[in-house]
C-alpha positions in Angstrom: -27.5 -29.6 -64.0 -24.6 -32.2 -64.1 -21.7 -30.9 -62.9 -18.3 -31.6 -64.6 -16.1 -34.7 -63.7 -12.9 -33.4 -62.3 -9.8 -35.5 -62.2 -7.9 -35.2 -59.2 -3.9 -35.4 -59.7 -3.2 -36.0 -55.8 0.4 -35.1 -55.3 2.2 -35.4 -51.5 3.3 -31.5 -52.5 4.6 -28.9 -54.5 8.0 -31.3 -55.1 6.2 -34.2 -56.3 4.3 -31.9 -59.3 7.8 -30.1 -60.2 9.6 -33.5 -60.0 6.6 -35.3 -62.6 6.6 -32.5 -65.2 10.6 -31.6 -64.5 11.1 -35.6 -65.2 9.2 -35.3 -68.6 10.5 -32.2 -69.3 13.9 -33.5 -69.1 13.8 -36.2 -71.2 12.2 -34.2 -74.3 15.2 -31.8 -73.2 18.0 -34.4 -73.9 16.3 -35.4 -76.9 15.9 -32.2 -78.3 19.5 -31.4 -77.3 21.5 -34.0 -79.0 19.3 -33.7 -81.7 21.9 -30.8 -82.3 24.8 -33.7 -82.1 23.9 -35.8 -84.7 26.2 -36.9 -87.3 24.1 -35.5 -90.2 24.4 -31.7 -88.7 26.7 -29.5 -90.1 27.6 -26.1 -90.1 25.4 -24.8 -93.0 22.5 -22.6 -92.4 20.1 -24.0 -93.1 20.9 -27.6 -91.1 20.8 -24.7 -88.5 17.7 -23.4 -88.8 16.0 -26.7 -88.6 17.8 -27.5 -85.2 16.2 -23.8 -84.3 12.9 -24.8 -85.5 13.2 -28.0 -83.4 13.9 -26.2 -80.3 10.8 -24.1 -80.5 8.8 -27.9 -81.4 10.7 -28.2 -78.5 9.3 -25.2 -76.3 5.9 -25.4 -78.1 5.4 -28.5 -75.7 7.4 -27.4 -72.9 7.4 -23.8 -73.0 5.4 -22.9 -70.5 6.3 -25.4 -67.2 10.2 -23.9 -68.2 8.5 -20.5 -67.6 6.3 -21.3 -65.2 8.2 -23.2 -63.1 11.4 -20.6 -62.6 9.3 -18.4 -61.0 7.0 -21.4 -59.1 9.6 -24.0 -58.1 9.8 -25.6 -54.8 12.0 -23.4 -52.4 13.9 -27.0 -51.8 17.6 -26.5 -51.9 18.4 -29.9 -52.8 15.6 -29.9 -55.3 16.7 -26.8 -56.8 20.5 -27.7 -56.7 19.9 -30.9 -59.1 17.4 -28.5 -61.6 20.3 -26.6 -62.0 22.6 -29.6 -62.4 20.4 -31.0 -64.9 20.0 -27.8 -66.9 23.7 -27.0 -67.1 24.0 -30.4 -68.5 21.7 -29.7 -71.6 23.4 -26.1 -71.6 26.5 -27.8 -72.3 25.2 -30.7 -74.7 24.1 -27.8 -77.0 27.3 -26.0 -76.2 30.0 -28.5 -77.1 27.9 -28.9 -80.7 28.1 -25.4 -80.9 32.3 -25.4 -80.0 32.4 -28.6 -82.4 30.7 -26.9 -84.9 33.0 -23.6 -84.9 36.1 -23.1 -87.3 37.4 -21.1 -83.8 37.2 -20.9 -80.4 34.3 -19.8 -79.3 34.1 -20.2 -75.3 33.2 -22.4 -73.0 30.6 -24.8 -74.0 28.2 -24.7 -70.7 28.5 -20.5 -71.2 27.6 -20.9 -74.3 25.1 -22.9 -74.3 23.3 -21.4 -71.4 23.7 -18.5 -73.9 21.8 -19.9 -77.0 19.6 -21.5 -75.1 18.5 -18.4 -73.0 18.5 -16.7 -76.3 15.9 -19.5 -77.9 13.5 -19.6 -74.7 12.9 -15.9 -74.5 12.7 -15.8 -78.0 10.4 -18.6 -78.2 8.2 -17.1 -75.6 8.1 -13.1 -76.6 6.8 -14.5 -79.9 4.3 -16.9 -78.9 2.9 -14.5 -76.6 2.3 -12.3 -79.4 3.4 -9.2 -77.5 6.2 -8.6 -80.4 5.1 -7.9 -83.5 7.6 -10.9 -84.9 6.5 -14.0 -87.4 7.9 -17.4 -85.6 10.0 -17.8 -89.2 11.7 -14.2 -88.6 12.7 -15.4 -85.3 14.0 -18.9 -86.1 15.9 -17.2 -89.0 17.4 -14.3 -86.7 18.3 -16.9 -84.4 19.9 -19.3 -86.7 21.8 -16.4 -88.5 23.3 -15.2 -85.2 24.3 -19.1 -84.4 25.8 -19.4 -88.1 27.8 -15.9 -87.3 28.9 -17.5 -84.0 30.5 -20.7 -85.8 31.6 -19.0 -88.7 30.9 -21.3 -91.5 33.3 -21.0 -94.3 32.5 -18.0 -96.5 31.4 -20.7 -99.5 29.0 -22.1 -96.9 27.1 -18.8 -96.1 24.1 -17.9 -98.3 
């Protein structure tokens, strides 16, 4: 009986794997972030609700290192202190859209951010899971309702 091949990743430790995926991670983050920034996005709902659907695109590929890797990261300090630099910088990409966006003030941007983008994640993951009984669409709509609330469109915009 052959036995499978197995590749062998060899990393120097638990850093070097959180570093590799974290890196990649990132990036798609960034990209997925100021995707929210473009010039073409505006406050209507539905230019919303695609941003919300690419977040979950988003999560679909990185979901589950985010998840994974709260609970597994290195105990590094200095490891952990730039993973929180670098996640309060996408936080506040998404949140100075989101204040841009807005006819009124509607915090600070990082808060905010962190906010909607807690929001998505746990979103994202209590329906891909399947443990709530909750279509993907229903959720990205929710979501993007919520968001349209928070930057209160013009009444001719909201339908």
């Amino acid at each position: 009986m052959r036995r499978p091949r197995r590749v062998l990743l060899l990393f120097p430790d638990k850093r070097a794997v959180f570093v590799e995926l974290g890196t990649a991670t990132y990036r798609d983050a960034v990209d997925t972030a100021t995707s929210f920034t473009d010039s073409t996005t505006t406050a209507s709902l539905a230019g919303i609700t695609g941003r919300i659907q690419q977040y979950f695109s988003y999560l679909d590929r990185h979901g589950a290192y985010l998840i994974r890797s709260a609970e597994d990261a290195t105990d590094d300090a200095e490891f952990l202190a730039a993973v929180r630099v670098l996640q309060t910088r996408i936080a506040a990409l998404l949140g100075e859209e989101i204040c841009r966006l807005a006819n009124k003030p509607v915090g600070a941007a990082a808060g905010i951010g962190l906010a909607i983008t807690a929001m998505m994640e746990r979103t994202w993951f209590l329906t891909h899971v399947g443990s709530y009984p909750l279509r993907r669409n229903e959720a990205v709509s929710a979501i993007a309702s919520l968001l349209f609330a928070l930057i209160g469109a013009p009444a001719s915009d909201r339908k």
